[in-house]
Every structure is written in C-alpha cells, then in structure tokens.
C-alpha positions in Angstrom: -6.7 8.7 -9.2 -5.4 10.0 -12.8 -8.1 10.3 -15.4 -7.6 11.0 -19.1 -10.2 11.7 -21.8 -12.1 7.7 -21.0 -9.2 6.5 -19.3 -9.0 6.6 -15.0 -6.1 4.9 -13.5 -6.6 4.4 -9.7 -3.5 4.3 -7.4 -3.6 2.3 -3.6 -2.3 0.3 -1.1 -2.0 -3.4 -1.2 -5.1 -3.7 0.6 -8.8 -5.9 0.4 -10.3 -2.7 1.7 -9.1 -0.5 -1.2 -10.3 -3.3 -3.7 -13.7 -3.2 -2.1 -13.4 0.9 -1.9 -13.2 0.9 -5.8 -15.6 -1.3 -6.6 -17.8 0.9 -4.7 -16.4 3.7 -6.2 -17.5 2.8 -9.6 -20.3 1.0 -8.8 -21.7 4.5 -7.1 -20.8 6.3 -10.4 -22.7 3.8 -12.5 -25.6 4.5 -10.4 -25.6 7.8 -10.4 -24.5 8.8 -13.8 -26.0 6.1 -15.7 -23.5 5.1 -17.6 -22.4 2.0 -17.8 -18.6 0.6 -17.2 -16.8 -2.5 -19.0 -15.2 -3.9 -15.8 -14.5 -7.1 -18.7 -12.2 -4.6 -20.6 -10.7 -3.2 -17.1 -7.3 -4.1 -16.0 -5.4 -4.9 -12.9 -1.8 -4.5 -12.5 0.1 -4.7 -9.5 3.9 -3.9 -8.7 5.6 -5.5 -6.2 2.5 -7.9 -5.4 1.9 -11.5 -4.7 0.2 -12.7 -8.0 -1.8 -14.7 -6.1 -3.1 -11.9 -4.0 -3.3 -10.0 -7.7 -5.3 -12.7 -8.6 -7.3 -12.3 -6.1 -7.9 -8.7 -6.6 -8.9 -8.8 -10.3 -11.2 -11.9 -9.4 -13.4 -9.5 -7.3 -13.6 -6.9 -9.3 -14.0 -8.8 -12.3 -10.8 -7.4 -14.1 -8.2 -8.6 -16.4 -4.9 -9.6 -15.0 -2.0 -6.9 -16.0 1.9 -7.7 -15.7 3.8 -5.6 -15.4 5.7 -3.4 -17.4 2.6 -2.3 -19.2 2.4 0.7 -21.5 -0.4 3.4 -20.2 -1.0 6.6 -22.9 2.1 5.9 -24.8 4.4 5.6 -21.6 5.7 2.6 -20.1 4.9 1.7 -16.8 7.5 -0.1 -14.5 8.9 -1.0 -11.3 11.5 1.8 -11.2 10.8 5.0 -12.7 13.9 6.2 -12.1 15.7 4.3 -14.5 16.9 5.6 -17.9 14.9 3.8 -20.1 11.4 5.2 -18.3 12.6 8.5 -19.4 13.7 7.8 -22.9 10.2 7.7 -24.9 9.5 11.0 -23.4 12.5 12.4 -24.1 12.3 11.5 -27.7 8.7 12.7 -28.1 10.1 16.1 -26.6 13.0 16.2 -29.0 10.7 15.9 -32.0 8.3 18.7 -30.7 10.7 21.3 -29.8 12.6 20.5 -33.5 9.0 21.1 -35.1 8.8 24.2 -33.1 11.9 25.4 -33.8 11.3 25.3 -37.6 8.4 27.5 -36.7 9.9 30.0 -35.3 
C-alpha cells in the first residue's frame, strides 16, 4: 500500500480473496474513522490481467475500470518499468530542479 496526501494505491495478487481483503480494508476504515470514501471515483487497473476477471474485480468493489498505461502523481504507470521511456518524465523533472538549484548556489 502507497499512500499520498488523499491518494492510497494498493498493490496484490491476482486474487478474489485480496479483492474481498480491500473491500474490507476500507470498509473497516470507514467505520472506524468516519469518514466516508468515493469507491464511484475509485479505480481499478490491472497489469497482465484477464479483463474479464478485471471486470470482475471492479464490479465488486464498485470501481471504475483502469487500462493500463495510466498516469499516477505525474508518472506513468506501465507494464515494464524498466523501459526508457518510464524513466524519462522523471529524469526531466530532475534536470529542471538541479538547474534551478544550481542558479542558487
């Protein structure tokens, strides 16, 4: 689980259980903390999935169907991360920073 500022971004097995797992997951929090989640603004993306078993998935947790590549916090999510173009927007943003900071100092 990765969670940024409003933003959580679970990570799992192909699985029914793990579905089920989450649901209960967030459910629980919703309980305890009162506050209430969107699951209609949620999303579902699966990599190296059956859609129909995606399908599935986003059915029972009431979730939007992702495809995939998808772009999460500015970076592009996809099959293979080790290809050159995963790297490239970070790179870039890098570049820029360390030119700012250089003119700095």
């Amino acid at each position: 689980m990765l969670q940024f500022a409003d933003d959580t971004l679970f990570l799992c097995e192909d699985s029914y259980y793990n579905v089920i797992t989450i649901k209960a997951i967030l459910t629980s929090y919703e309980l305890a903390s009162r506050v209430k989640i969107n699951f209609h603004k949620s999303n579902l993306a699966g990599i190296n999935m059956d859609s129909n078993v995606l399908a599935c998935y986003a059915k029972t947790l009431n979730y939007n169907h992702m495809r995939v590549p998808f772009k999460y916090l500015g970076m592009e999510v996809d099959c293979n991360p080790r290809r050159r173009h995963f790297l490239e927007p970070i790179l870039v943003k890098l570049k820029a920073k360390l030119s700012v900071w250089r003119g700095r100092f």
